[in-house]
PDBQT receptor file of N, H, CA, C and O in Angstrom, charges set to zero:
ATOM      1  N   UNK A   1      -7.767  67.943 -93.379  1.00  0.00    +0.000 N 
ATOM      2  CA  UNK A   1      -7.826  66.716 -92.571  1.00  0.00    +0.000 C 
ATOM      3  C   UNK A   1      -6.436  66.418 -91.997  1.00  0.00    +0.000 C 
ATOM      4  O   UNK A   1      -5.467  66.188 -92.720  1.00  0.00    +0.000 OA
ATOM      5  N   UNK A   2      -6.392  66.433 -90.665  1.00  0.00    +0.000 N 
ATOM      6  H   UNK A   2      -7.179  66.620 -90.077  1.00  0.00    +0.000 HD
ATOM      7  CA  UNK A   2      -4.657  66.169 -89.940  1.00  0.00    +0.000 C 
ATOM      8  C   UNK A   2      -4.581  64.375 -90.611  1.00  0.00    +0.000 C 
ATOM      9  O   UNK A   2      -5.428  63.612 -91.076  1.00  0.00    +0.000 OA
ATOM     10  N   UNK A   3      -3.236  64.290 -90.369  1.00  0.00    +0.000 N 
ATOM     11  H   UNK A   3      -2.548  64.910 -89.992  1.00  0.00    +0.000 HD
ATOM     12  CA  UNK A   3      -2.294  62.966 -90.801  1.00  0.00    +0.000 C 
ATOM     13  C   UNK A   3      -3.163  61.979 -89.870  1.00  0.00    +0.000 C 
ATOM     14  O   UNK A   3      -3.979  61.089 -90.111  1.00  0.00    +0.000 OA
ATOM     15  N   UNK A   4      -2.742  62.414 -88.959  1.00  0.00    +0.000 N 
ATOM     16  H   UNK A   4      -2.079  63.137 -88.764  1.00  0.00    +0.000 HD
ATOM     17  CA  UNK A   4      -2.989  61.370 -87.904  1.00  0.00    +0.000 C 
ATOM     18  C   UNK A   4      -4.618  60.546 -88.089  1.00  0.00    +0.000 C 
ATOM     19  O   UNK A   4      -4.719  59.322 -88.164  1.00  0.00    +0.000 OA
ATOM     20  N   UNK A   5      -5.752  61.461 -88.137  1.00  0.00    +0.000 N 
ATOM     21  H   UNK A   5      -5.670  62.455 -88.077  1.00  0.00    +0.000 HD
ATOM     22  CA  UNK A   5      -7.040  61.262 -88.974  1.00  0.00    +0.000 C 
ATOM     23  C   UNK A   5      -7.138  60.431 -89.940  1.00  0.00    +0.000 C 
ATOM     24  O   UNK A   5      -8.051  59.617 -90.076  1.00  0.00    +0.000 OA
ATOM     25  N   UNK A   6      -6.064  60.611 -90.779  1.00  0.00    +0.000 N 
ATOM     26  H   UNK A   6      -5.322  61.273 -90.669  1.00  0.00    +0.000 HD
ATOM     27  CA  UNK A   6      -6.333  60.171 -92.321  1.00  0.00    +0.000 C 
ATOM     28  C   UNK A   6      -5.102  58.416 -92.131  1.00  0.00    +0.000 C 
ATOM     29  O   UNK A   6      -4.951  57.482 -92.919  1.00  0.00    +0.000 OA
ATOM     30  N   UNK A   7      -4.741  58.569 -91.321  1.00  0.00    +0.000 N 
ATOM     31  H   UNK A   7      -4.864  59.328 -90.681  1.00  0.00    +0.000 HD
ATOM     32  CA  UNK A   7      -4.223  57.318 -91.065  1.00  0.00    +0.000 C 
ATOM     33  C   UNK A   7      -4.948  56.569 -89.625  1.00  0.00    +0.000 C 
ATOM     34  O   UNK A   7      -4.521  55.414 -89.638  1.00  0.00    +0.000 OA
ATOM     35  N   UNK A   8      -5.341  56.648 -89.098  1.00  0.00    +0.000 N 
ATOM     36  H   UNK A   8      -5.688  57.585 -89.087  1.00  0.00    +0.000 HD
ATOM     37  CA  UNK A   8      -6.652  56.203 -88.089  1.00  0.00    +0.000 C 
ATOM     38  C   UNK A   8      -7.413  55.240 -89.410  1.00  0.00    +0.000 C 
ATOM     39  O   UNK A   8      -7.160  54.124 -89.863  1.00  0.00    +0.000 OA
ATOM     40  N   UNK A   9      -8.200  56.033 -89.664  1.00  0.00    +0.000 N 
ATOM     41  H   UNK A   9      -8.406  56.940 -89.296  1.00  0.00    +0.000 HD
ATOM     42  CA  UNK A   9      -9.496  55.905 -91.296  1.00  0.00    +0.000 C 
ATOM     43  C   UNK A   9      -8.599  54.752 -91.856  1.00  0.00    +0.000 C 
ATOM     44  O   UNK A   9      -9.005  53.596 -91.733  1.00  0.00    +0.000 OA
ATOM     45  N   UNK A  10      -7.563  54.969 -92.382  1.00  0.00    +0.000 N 
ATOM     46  H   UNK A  10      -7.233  55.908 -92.482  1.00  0.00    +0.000 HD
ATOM     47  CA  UNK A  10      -6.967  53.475 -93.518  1.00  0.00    +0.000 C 
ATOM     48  C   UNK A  10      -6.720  52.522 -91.671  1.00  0.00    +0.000 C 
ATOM     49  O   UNK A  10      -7.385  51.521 -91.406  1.00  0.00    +0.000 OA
ATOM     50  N   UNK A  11      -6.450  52.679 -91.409  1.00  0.00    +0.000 N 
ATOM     51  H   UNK A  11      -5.910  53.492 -91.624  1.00  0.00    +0.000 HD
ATOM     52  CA  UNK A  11      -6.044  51.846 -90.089  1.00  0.00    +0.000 C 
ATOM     53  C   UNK A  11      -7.414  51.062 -90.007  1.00  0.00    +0.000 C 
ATOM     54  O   UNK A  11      -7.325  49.887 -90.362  1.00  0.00    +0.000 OA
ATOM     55  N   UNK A  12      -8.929  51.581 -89.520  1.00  0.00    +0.000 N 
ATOM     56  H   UNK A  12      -9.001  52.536 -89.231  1.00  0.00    +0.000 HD
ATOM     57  CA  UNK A  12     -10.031  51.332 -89.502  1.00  0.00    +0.000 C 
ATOM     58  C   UNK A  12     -10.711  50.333 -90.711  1.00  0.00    +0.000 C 
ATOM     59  O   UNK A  12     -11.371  49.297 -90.630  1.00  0.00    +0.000 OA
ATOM     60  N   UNK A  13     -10.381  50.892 -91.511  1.00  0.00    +0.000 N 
ATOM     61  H   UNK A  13      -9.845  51.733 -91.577  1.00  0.00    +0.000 HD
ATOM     62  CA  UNK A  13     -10.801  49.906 -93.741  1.00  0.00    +0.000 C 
ATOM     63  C   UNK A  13      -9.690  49.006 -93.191  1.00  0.00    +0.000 C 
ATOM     64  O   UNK A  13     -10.273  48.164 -92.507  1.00  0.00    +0.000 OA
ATOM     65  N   UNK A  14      -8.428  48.786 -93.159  1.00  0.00    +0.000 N 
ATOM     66  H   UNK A  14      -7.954  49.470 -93.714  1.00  0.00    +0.000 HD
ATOM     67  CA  UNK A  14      -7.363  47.342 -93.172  1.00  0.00    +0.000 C 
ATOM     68  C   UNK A  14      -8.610  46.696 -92.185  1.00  0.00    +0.000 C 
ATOM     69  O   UNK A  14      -9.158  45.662 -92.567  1.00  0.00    +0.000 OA
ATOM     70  N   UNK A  15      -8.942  47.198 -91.191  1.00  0.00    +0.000 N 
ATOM     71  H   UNK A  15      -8.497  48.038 -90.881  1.00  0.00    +0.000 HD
ATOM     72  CA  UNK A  15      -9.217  46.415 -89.784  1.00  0.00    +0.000 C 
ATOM     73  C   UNK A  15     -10.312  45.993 -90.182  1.00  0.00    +0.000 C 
ATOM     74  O   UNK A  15     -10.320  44.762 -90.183  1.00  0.00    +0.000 OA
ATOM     75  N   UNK A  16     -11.538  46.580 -90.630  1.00  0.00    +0.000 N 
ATOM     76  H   UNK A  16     -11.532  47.580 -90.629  1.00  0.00    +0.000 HD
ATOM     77  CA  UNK A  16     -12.880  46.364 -91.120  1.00  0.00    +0.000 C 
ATOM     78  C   UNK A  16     -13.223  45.226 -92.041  1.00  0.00    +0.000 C 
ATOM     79  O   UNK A  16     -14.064  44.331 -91.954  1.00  0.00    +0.000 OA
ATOM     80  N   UNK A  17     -12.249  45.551 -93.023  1.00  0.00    +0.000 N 
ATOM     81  H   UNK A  17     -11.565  46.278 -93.094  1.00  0.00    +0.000 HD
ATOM     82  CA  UNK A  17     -11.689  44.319 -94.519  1.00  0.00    +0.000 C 
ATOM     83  C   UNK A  17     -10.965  43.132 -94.470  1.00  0.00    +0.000 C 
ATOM     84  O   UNK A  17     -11.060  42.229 -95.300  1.00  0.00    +0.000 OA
ATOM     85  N   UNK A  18     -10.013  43.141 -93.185  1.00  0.00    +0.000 N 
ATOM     86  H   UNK A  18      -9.936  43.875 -92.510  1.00  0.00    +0.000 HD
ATOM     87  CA  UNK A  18      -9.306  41.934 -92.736  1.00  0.00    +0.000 C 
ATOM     88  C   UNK A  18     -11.031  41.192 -91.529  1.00  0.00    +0.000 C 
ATOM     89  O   UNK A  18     -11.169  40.025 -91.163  1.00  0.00    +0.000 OA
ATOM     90  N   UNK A  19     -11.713  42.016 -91.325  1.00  0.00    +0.000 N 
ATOM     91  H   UNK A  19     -11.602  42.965 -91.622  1.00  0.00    +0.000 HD
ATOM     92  CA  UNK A  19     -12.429  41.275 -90.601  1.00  0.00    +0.000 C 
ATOM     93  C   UNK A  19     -13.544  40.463 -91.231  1.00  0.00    +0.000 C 
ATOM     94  O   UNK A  19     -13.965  39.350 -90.915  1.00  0.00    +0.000 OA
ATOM     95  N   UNK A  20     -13.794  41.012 -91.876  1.00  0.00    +0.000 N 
ATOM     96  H   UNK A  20     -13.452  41.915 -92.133  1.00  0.00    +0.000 HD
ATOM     97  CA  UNK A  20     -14.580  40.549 -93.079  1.00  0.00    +0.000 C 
ATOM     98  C   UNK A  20     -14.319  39.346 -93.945  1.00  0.00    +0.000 C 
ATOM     99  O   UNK A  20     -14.987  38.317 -94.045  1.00  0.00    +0.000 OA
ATOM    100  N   UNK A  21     -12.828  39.811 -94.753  1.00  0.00    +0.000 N 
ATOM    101  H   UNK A  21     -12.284  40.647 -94.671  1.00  0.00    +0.000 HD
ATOM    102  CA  UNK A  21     -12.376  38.458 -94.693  1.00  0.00    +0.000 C 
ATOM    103  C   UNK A  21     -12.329  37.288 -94.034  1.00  0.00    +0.000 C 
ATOM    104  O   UNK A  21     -12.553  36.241 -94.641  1.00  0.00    +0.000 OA
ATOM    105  N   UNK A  22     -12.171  37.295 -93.327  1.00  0.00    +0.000 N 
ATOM    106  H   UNK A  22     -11.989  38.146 -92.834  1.00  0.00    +0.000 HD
ATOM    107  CA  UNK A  22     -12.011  36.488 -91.885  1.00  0.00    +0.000 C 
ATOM    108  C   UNK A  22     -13.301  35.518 -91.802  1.00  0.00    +0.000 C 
ATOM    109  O   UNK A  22     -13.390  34.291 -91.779  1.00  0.00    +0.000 OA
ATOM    110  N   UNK A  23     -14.368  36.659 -91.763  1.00  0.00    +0.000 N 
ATOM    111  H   UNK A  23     -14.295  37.656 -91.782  1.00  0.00    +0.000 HD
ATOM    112  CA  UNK A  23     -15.932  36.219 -91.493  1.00  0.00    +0.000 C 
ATOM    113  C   UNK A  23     -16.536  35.232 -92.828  1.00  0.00    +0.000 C 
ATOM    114  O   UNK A  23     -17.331  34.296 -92.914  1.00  0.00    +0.000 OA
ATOM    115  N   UNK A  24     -15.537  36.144 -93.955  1.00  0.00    +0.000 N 
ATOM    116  H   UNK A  24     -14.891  36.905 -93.885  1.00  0.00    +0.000 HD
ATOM    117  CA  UNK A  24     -16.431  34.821 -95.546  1.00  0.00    +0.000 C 
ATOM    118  C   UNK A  24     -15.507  33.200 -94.867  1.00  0.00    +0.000 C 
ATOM    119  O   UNK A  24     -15.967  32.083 -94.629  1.00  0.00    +0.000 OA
ATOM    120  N   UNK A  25     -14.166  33.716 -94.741  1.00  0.00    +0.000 N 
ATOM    121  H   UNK A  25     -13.792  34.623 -94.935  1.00  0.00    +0.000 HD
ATOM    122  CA  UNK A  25     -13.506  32.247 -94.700  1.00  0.00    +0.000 C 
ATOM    123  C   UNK A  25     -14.056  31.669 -93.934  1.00  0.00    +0.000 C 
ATOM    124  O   UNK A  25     -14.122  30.499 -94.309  1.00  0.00    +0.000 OA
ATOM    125  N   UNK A  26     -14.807  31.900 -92.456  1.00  0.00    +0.000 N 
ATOM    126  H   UNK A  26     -14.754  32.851 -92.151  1.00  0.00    +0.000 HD
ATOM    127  CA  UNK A  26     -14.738  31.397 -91.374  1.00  0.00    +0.000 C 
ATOM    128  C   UNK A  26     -16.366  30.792 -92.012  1.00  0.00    +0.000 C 
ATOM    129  O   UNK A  26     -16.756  29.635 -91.852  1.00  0.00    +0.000 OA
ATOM    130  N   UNK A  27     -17.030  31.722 -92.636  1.00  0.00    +0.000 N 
ATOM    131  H   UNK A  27     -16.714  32.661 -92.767  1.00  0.00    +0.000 HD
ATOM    132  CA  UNK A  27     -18.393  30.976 -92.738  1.00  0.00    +0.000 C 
ATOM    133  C   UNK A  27     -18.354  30.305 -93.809  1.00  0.00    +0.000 C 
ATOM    134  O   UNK A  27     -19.448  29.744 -93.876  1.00  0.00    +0.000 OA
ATOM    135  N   UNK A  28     -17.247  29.813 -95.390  1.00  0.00    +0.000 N 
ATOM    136  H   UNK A  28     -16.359  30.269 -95.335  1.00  0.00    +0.000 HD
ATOM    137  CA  UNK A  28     -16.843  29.067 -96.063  1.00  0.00    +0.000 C 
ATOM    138  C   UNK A  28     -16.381  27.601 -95.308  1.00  0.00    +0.000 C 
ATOM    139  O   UNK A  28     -16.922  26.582 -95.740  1.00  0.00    +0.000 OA
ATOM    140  N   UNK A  29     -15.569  27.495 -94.389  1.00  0.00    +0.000 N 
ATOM    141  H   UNK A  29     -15.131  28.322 -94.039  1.00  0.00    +0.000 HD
ATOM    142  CA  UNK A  29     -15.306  26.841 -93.867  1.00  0.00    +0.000 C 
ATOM    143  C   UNK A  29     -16.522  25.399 -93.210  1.00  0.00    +0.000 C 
ATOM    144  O   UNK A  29     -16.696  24.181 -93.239  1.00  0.00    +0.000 OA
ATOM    145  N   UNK A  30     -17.183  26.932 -92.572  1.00  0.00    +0.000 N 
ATOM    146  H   UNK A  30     -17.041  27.922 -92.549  1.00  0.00    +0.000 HD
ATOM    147  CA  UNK A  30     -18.539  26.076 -91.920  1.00  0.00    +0.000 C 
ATOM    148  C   UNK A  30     -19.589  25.570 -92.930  1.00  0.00    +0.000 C 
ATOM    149  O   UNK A  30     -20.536  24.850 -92.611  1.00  0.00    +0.000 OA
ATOM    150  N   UNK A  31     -19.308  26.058 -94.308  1.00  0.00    +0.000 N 
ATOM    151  H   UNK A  31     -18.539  26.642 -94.567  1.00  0.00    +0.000 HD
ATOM    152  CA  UNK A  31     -20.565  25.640 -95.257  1.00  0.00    +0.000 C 
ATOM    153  C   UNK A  31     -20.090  23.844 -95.835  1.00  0.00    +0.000 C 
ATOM    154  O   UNK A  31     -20.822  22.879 -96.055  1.00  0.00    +0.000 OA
ATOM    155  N   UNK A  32     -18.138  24.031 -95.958  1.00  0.00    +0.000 N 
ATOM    156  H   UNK A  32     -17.543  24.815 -95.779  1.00  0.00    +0.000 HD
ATOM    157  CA  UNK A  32     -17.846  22.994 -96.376  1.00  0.00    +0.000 C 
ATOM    158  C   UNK A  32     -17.486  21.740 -94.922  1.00  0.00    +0.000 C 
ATOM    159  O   UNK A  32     -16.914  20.653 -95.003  1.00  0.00    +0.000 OA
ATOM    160  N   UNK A  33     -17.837  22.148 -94.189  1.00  0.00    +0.000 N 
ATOM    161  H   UNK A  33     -18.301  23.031 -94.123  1.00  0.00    +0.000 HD
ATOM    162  CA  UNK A  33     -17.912  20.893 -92.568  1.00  0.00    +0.000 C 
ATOM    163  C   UNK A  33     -19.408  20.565 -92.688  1.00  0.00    +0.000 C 
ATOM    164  O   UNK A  33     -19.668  19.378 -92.493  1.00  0.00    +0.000 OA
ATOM    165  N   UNK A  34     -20.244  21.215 -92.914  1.00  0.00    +0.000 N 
ATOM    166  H   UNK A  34     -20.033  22.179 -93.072  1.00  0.00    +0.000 HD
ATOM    167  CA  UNK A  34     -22.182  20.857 -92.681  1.00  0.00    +0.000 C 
ATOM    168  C   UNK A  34     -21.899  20.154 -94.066  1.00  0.00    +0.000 C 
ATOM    169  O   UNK A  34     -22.203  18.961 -94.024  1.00  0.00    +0.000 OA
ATOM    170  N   UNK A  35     -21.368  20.596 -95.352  1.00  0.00    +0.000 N 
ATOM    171  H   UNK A  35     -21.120  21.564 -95.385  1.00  0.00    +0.000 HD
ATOM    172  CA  UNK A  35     -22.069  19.872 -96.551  1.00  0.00    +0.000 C 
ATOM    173  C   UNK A  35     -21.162  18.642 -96.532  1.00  0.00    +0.000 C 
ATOM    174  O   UNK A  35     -21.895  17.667 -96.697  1.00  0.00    +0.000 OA
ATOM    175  N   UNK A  36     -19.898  18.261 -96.404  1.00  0.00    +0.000 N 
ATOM    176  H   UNK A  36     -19.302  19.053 -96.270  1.00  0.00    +0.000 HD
ATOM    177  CA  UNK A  36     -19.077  17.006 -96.348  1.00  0.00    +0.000 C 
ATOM    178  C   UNK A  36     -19.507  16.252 -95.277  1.00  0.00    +0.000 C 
ATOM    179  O   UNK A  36     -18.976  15.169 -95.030  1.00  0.00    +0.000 OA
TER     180      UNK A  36
């Protein structure tokens, strides 16, 4: 597997996992604005 490949791939999981994150907080957020 070339470098460049295998750092793309972790590049892709940070990007995938930071988005994700993103998506619980963002829909945490919206659970505690509807229930307050």
């Amino acid at each position: 597997m070339p470098l460049w490949l295998r750092r793309l791939g972790w590049f892709v999981l940070l990007w995938g996992m930071s988005i994700a994150v993103l998506g619980v907080v963002a829909y945490g957020i919206r659970l505690v604005i509807y229930a307050g």
